[in-house]
PDB file of N, CA, C and O in Angstrom, chain B, residues numbered from 101:
ATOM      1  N   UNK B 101     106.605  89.345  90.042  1.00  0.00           N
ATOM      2  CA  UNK B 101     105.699  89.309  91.167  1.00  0.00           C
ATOM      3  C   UNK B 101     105.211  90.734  91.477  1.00  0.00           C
ATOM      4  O   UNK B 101     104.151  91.016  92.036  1.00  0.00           O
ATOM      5  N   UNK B 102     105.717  91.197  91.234  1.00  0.00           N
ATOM      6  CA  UNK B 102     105.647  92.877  92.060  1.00  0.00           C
ATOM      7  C   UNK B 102     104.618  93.542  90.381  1.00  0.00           C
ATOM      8  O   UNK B 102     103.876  94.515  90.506  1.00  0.00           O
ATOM      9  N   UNK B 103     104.712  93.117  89.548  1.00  0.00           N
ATOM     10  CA  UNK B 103     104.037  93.573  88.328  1.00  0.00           C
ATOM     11  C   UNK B 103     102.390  93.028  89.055  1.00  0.00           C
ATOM     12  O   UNK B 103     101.340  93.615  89.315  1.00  0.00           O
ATOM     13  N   UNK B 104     102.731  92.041  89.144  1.00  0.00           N
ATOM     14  CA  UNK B 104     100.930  90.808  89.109  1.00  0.00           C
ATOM     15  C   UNK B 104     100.489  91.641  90.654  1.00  0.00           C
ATOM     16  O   UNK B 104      99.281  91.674  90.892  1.00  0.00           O
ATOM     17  N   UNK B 105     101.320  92.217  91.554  1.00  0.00           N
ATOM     18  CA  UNK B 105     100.851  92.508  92.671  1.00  0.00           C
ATOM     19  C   UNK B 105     100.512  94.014  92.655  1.00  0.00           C
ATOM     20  O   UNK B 105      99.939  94.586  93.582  1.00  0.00           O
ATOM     21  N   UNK B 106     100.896  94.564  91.579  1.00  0.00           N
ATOM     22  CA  UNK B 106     100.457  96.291  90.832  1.00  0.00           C
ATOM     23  C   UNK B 106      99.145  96.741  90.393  1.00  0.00           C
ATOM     24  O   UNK B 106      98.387  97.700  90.543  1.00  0.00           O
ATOM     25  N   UNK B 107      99.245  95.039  89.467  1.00  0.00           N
ATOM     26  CA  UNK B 107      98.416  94.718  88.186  1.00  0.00           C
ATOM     27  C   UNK B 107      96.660  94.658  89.155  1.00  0.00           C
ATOM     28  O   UNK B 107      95.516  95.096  89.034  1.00  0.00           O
ATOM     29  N   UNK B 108      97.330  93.964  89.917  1.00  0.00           N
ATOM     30  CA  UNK B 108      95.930  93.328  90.902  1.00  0.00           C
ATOM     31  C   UNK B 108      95.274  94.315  91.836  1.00  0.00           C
ATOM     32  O   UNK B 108      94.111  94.284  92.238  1.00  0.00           O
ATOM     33  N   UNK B 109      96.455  95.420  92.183  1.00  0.00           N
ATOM     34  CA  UNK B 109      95.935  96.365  93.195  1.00  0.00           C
ATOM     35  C   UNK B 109      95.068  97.436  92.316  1.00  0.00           C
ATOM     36  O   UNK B 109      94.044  98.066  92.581  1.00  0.00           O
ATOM     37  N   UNK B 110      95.858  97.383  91.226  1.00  0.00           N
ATOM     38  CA  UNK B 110      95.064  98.399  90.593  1.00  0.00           C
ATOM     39  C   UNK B 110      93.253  98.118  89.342  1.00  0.00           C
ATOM     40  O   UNK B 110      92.506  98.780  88.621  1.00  0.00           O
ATOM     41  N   UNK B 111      93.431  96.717  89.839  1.00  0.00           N
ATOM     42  CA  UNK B 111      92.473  96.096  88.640  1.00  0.00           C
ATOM     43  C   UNK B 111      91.226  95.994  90.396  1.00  0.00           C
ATOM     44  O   UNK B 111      90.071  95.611  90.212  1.00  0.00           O
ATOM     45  N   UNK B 112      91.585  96.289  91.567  1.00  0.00           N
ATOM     46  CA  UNK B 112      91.146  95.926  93.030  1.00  0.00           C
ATOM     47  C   UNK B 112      90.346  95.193  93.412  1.00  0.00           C
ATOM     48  O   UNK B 112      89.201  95.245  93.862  1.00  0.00           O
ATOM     49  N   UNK B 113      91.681  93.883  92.995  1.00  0.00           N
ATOM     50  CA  UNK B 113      91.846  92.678  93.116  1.00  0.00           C
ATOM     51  C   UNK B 113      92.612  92.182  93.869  1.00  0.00           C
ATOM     52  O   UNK B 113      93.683  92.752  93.665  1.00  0.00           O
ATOM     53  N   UNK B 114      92.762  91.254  94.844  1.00  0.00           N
ATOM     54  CA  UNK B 114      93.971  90.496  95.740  1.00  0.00           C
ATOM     55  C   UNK B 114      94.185  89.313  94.456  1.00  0.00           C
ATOM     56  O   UNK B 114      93.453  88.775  93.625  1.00  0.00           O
ATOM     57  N   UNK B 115      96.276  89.247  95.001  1.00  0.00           N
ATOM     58  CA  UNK B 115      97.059  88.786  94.473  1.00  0.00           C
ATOM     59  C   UNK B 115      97.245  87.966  95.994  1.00  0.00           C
ATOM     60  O   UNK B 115      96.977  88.438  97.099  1.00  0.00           O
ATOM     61  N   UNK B 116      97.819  86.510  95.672  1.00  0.00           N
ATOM     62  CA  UNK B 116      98.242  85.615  96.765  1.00  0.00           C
ATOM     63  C   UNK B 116      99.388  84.844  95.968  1.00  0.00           C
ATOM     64  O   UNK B 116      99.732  84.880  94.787  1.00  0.00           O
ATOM     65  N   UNK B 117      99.922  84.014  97.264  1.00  0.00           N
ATOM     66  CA  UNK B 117     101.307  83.390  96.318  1.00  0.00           C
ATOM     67  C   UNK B 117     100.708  81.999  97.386  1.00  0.00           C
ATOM     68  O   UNK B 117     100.373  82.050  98.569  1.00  0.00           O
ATOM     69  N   UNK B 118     100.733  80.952  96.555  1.00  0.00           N
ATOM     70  CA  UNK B 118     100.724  79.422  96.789  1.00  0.00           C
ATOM     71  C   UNK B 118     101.841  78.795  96.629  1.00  0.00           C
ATOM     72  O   UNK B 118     102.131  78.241  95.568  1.00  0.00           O
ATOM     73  N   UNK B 119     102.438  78.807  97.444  1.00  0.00           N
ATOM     74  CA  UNK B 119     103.834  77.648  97.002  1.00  0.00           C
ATOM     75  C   UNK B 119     105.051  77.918  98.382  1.00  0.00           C
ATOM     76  O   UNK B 119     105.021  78.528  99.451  1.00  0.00           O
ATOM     77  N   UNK B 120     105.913  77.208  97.749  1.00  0.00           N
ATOM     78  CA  UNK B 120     107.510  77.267  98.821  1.00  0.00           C
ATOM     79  C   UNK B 120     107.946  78.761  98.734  1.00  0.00           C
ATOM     80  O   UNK B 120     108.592  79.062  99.738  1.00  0.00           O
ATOM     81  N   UNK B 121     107.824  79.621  98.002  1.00  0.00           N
ATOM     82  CA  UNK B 121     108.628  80.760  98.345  1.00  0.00           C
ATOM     83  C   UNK B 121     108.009  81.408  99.148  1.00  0.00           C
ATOM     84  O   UNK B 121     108.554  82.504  99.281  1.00  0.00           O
ATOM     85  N   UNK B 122     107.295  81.320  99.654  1.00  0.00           N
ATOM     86  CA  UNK B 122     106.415  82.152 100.942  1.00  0.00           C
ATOM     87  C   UNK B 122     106.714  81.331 102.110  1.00  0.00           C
ATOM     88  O   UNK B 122     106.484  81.566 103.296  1.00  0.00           O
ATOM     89  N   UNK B 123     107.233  80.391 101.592  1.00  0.00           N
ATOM     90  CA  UNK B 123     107.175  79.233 102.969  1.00  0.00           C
ATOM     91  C   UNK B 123     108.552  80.118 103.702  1.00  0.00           C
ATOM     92  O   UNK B 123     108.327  80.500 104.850  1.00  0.00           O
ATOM     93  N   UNK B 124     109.657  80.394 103.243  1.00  0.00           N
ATOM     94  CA  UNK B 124     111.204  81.652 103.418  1.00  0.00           C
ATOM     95  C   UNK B 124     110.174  82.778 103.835  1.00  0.00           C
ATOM     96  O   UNK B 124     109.261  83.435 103.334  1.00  0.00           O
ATOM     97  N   UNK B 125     111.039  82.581 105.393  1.00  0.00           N
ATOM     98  CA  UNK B 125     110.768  84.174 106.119  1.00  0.00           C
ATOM     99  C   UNK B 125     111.278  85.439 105.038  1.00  0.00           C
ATOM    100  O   UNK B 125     110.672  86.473 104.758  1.00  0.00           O
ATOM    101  N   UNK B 126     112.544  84.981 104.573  1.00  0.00           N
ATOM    102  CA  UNK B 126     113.258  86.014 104.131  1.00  0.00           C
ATOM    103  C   UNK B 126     112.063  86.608 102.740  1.00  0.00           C
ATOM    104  O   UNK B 126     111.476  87.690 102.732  1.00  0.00           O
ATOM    105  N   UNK B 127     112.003  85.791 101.946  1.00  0.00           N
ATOM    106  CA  UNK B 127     110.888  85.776 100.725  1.00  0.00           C
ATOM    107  C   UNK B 127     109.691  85.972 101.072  1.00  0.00           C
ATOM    108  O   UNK B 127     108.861  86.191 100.190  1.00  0.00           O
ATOM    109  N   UNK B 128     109.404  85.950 102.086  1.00  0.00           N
ATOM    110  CA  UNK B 128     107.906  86.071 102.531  1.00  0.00           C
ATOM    111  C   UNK B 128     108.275  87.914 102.558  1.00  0.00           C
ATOM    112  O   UNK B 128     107.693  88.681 101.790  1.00  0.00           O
ATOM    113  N   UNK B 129     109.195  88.330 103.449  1.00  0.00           N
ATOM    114  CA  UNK B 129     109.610  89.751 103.542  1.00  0.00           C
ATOM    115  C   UNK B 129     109.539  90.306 102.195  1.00  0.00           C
ATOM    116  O   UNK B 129     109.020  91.419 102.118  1.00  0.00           O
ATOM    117  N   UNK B 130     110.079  89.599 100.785  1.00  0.00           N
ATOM    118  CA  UNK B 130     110.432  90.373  99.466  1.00  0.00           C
ATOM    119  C   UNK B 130     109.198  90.699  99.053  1.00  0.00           C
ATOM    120  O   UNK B 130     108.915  91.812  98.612  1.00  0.00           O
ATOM    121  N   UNK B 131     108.061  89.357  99.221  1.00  0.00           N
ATOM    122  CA  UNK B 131     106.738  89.288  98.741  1.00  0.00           C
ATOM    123  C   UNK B 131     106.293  90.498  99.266  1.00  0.00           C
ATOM    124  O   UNK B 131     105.872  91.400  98.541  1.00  0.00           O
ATOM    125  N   UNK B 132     106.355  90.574 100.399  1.00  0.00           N
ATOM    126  CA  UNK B 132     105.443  91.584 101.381  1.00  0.00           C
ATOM    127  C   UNK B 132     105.476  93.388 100.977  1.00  0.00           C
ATOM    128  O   UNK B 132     104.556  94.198 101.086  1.00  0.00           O
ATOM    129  N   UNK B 133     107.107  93.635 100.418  1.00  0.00           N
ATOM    130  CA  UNK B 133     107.719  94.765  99.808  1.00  0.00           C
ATOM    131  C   UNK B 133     106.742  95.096  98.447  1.00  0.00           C
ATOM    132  O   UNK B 133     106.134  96.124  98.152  1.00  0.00           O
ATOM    133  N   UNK B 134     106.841  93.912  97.815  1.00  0.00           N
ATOM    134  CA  UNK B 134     106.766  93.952  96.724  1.00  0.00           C
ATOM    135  C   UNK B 134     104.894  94.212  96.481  1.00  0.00           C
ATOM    136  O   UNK B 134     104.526  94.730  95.427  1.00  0.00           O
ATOM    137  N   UNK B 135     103.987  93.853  97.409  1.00  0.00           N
ATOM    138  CA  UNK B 135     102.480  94.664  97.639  1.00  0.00           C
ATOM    139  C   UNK B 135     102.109  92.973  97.735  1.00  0.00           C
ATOM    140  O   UNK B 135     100.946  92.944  97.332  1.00  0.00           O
ATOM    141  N   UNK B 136     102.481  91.656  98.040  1.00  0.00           N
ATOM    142  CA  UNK B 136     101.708  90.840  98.081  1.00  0.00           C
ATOM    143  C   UNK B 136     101.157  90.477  99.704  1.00  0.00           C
ATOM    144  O   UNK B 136     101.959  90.138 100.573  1.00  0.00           O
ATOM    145  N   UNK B 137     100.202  90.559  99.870  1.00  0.00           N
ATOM    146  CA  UNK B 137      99.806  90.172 101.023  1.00  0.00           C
ATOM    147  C   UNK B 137      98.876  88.997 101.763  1.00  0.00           C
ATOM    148  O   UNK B 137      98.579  88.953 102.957  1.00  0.00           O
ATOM    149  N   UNK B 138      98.448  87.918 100.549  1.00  0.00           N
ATOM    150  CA  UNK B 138      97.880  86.908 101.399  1.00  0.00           C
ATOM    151  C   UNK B 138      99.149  85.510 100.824  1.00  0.00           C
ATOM    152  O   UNK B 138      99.544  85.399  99.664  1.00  0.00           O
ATOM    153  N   UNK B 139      99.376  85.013 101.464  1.00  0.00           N
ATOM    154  CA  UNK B 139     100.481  83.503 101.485  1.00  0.00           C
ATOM    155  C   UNK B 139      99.744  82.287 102.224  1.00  0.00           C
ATOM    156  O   UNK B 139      99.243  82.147 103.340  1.00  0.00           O
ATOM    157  N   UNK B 140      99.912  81.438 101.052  1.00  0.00           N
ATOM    158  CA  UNK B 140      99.845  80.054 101.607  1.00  0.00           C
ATOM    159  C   UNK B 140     100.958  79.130 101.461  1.00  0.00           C
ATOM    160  O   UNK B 140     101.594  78.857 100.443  1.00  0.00           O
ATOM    161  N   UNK B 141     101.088  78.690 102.655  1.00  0.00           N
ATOM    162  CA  UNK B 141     102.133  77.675 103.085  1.00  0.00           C
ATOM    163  C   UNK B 141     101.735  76.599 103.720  1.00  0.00           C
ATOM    164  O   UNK B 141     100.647  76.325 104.227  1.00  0.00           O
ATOM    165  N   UNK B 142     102.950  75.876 103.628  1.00  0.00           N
ATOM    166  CA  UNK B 142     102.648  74.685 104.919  1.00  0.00           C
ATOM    167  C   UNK B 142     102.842  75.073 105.966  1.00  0.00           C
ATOM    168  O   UNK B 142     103.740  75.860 106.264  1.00  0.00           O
ATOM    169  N   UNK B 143     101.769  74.431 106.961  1.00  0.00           N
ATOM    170  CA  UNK B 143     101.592  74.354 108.316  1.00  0.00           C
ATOM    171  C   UNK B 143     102.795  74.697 109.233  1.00  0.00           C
ATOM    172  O   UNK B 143     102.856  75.813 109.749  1.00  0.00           O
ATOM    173  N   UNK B 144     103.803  73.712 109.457  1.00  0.00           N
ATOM    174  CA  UNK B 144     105.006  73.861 109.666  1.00  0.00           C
ATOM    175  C   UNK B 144     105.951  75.202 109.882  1.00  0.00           C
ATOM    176  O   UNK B 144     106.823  75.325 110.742  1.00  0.00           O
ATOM    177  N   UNK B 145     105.580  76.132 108.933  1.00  0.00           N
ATOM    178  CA  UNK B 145     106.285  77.069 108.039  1.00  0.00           C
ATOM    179  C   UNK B 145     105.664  78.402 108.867  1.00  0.00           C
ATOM    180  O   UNK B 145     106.406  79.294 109.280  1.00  0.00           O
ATOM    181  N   UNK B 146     104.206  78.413 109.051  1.00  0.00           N
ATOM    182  CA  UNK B 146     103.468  79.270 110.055  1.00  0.00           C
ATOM    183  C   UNK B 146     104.527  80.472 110.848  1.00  0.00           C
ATOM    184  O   UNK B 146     105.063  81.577 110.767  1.00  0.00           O
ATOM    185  N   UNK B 147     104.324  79.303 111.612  1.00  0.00           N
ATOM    186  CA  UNK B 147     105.295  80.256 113.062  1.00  0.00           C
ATOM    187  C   UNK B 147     106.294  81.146 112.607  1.00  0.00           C
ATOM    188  O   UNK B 147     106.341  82.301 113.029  1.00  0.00           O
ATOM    189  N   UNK B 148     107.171  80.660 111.703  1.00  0.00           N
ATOM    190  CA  UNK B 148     108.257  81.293 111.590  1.00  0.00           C
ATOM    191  C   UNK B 148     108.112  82.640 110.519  1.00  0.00           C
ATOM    192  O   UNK B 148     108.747  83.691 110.602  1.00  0.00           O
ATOM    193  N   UNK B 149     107.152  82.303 109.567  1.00  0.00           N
ATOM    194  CA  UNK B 149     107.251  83.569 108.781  1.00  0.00           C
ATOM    195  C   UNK B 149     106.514  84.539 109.300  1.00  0.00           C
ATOM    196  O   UNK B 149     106.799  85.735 109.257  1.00  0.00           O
ATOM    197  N   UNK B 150     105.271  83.915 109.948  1.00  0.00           N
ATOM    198  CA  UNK B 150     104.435  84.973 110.475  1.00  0.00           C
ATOM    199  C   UNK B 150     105.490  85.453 111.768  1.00  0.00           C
ATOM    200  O   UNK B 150     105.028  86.541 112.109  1.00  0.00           O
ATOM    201  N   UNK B 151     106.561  85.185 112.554  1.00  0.00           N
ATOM    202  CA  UNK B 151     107.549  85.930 113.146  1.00  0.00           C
ATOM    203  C   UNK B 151     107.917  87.037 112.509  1.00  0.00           C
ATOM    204  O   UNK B 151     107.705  88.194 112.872  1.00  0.00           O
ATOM    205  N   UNK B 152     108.709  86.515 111.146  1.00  0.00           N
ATOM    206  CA  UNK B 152     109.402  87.748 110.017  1.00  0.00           C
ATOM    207  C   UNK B 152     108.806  88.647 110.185  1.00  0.00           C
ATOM    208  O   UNK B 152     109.260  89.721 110.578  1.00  0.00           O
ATOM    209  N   UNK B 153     107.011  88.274 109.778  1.00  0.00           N
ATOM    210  CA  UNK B 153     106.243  89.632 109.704  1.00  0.00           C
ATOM    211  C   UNK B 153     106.304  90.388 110.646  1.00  0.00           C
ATOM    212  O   UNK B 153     106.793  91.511 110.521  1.00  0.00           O
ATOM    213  N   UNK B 154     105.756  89.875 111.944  1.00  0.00           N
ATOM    214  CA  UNK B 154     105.269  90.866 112.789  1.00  0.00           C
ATOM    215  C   UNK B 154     106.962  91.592 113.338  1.00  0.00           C
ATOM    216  O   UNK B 154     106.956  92.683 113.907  1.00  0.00           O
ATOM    217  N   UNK B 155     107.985  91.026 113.144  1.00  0.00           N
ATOM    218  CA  UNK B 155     109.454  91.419 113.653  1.00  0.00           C
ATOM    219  C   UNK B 155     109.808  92.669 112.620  1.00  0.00           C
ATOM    220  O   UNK B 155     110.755  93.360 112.998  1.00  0.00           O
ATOM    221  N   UNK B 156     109.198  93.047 111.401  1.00  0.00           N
ATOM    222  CA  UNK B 156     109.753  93.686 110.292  1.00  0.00           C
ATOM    223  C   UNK B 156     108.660  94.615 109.917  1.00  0.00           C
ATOM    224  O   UNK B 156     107.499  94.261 109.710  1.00  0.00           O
ATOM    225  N   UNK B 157     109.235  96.160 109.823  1.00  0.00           N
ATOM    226  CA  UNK B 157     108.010  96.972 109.342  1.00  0.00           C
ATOM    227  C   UNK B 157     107.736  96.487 107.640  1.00  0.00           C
ATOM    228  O   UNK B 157     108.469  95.587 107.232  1.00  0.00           O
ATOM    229  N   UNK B 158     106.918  96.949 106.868  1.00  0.00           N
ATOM    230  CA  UNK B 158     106.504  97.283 106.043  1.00  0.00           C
ATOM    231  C   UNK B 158     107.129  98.220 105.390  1.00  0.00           C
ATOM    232  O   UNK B 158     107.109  97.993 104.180  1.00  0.00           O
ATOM    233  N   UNK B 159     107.747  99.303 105.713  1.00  0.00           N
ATOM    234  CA  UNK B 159     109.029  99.832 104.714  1.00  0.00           C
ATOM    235  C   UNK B 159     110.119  99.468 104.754  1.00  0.00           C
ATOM    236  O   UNK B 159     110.924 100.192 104.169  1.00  0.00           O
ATOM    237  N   UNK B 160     110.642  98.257 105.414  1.00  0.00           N
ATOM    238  CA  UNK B 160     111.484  97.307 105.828  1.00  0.00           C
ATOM    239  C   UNK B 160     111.082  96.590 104.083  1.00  0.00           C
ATOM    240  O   UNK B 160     111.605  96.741 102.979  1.00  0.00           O
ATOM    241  N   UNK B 161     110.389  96.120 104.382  1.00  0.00           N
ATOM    242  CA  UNK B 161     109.736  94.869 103.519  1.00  0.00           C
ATOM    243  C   UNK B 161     110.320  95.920 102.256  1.00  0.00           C
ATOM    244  O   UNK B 161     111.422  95.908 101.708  1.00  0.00           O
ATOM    245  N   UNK B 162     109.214  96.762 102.038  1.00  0.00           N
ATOM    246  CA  UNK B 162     109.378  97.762 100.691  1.00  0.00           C
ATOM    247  C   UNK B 162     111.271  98.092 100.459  1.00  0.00           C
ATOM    248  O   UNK B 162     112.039  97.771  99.552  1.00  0.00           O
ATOM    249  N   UNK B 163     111.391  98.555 101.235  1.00  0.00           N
ATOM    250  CA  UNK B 163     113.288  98.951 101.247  1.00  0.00           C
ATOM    251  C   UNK B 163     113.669  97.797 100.522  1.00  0.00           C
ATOM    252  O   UNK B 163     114.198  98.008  99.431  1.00  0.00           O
ATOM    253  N   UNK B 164     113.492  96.423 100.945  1.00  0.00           N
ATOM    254  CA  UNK B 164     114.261  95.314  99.969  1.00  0.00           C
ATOM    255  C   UNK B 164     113.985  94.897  98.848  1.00  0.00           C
ATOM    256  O   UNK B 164     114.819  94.569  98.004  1.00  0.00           O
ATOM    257  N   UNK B 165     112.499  94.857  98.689  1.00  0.00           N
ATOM    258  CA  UNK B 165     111.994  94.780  97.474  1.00  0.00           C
ATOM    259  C   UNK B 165     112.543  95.573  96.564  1.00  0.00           C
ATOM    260  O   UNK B 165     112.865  95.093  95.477  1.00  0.00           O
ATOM    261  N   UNK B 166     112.785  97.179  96.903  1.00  0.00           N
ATOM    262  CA  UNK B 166     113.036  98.215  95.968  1.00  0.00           C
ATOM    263  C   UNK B 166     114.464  97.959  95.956  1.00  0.00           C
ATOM    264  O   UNK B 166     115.020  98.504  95.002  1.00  0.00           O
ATOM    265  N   UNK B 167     115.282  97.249  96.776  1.00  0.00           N
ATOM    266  CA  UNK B 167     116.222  96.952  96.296  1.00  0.00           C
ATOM    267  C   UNK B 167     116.997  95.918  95.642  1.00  0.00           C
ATOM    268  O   UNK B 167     118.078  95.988  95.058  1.00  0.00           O
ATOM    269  N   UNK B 168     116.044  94.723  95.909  1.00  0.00           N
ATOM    270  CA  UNK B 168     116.124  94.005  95.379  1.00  0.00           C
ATOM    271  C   UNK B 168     115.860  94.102  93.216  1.00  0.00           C
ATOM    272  O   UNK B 168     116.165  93.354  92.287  1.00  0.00           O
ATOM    273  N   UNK B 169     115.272  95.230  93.315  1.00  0.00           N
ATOM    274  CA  UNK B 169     114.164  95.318  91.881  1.00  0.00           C
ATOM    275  C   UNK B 169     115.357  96.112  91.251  1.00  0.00           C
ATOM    276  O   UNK B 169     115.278  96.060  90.023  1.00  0.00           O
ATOM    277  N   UNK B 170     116.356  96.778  91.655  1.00  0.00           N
ATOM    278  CA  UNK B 170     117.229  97.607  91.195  1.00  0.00           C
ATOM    279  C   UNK B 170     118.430  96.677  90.738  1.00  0.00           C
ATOM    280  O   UNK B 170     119.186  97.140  89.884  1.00  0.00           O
ATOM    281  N   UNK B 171     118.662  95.443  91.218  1.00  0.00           N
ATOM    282  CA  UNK B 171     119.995  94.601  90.844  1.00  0.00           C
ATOM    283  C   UNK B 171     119.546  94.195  89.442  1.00  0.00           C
ATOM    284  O   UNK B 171     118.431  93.916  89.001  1.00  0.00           O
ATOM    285  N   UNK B 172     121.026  94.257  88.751  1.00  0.00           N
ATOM    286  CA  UNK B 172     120.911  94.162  87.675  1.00  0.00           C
ATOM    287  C   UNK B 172     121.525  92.953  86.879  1.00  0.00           C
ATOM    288  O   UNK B 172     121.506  92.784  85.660  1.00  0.00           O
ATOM    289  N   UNK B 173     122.189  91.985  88.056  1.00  0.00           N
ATOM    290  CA  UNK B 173     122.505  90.853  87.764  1.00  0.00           C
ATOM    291  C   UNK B 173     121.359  90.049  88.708  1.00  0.00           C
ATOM    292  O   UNK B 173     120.471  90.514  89.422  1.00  0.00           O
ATOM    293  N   UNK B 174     121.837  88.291  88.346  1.00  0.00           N
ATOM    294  CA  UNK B 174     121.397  87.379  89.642  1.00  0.00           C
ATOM    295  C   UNK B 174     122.801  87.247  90.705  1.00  0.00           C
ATOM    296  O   UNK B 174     122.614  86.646  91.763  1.00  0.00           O
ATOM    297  N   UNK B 175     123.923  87.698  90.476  1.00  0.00           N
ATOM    298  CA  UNK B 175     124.649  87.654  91.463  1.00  0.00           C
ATOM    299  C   UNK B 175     124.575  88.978  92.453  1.00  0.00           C
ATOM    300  O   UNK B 175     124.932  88.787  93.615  1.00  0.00           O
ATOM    301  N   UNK B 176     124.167  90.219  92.104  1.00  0.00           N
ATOM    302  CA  UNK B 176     123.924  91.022  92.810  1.00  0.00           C
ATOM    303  C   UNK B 176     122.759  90.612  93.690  1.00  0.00           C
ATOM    304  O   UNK B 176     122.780  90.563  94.920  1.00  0.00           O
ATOM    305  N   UNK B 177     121.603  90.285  92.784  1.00  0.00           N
ATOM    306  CA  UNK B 177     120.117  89.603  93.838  1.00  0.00           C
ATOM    307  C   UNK B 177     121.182  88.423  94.961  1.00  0.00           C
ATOM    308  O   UNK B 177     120.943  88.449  96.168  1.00  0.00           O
ATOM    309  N   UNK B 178     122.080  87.652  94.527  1.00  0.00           N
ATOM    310  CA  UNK B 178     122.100  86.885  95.633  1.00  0.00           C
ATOM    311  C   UNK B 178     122.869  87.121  97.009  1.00  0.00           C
ATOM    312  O   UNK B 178     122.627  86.629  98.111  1.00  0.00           O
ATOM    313  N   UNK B 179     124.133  88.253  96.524  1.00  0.00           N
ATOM    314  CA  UNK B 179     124.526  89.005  97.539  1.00  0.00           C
ATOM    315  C   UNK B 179     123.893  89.870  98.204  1.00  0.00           C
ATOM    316  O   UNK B 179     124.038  89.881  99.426  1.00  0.00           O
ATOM    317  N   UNK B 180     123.082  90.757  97.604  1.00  0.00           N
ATOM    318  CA  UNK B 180     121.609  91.110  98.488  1.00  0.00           C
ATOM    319  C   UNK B 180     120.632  90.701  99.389  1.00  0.00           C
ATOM    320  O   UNK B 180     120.132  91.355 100.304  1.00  0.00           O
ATOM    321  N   UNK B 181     120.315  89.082  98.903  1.00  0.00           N
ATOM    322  CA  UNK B 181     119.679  88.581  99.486  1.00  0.00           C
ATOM    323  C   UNK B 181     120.249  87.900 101.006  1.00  0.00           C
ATOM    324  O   UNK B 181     119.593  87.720 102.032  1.00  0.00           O
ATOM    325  N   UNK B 182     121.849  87.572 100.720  1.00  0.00           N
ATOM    326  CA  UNK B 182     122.511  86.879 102.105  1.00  0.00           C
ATOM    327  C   UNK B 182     122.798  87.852 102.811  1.00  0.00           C
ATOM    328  O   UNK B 182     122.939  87.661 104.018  1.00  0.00           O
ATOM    329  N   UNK B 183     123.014  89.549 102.104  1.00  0.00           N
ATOM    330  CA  UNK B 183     123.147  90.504 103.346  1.00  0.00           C
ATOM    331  C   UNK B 183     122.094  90.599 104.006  1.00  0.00           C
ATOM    332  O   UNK B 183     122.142  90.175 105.161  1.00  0.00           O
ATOM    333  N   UNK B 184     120.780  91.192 103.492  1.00  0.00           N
ATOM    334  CA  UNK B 184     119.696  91.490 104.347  1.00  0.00           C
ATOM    335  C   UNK B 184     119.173  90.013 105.061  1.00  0.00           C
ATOM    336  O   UNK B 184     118.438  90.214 106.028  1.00  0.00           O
ATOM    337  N   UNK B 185     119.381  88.836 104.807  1.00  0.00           N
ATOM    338  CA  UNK B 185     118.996  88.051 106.252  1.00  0.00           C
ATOM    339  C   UNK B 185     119.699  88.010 106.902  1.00  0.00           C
ATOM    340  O   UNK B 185     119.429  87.092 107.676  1.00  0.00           O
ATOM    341  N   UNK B 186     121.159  88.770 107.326  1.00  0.00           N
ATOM    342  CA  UNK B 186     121.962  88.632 108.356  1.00  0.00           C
ATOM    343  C   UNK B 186     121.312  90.221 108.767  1.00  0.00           C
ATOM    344  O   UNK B 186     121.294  90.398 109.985  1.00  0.00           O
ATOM    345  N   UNK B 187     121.004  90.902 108.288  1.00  0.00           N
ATOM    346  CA  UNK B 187     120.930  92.469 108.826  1.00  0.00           C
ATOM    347  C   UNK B 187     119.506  92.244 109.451  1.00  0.00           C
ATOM    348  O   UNK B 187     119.349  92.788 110.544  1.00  0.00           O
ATOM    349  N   UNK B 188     118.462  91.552 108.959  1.00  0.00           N
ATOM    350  CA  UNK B 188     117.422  91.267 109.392  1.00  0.00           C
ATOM    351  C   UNK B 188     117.310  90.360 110.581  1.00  0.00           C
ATOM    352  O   UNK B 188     116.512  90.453 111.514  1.00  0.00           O
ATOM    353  N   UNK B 189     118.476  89.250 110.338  1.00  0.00           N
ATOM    354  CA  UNK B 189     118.236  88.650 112.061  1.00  0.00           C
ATOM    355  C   UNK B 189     117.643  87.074 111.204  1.00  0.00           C
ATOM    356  O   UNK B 189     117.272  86.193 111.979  1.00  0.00           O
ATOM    357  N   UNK B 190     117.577  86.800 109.903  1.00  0.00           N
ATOM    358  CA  UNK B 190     117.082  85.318 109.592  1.00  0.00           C
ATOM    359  C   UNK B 190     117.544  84.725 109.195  1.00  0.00           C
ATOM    360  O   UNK B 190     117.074  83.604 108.999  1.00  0.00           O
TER     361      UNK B 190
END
């Protein structure tokens, strides 16, 4: 994701994500790190991520992404991922 969202900034082009992983406050945050910035979700789903956002800076966002991009297993990504939504509050 973070390649196609590089790829796109630098080709200056918008990158968007269609699907359930944007619908996750928490994933909406990784997306956001990672340079993606338009999301479509379901309706439903609204309120709460657009909360994440406006609750979380942007080097917030970036900080996890970049740390997320550094694990070198999927068990490190998943212990990463359950710390920062308790440190984040989601």
């Amino acid at each position: 994701m973070k390649r196609i969202a590089d790829a796109a900034e630098k080709a200056g082009k918008k990158a968007s994500v269609c699907g359930e992983m944007a619908s996750d406050p928490l994933n909406a945050l990784l997306l956001m790190g990672m340079g993606l910035r338009e999301f479509s979700l379901s309706a439903p789903s609204i309120p709460v991520v657009k909360q994440a956002i406006r609750t979380h800076s942007l080097a917030e966002c970036q900080n996890l992404a970049d740390s997320i991009l550094a694990c070198r297993t999927s068990e490190e990504v998943t212990t990463l991922l359950s710390t920062a939504s308790k440190n984040l509050g989601l």
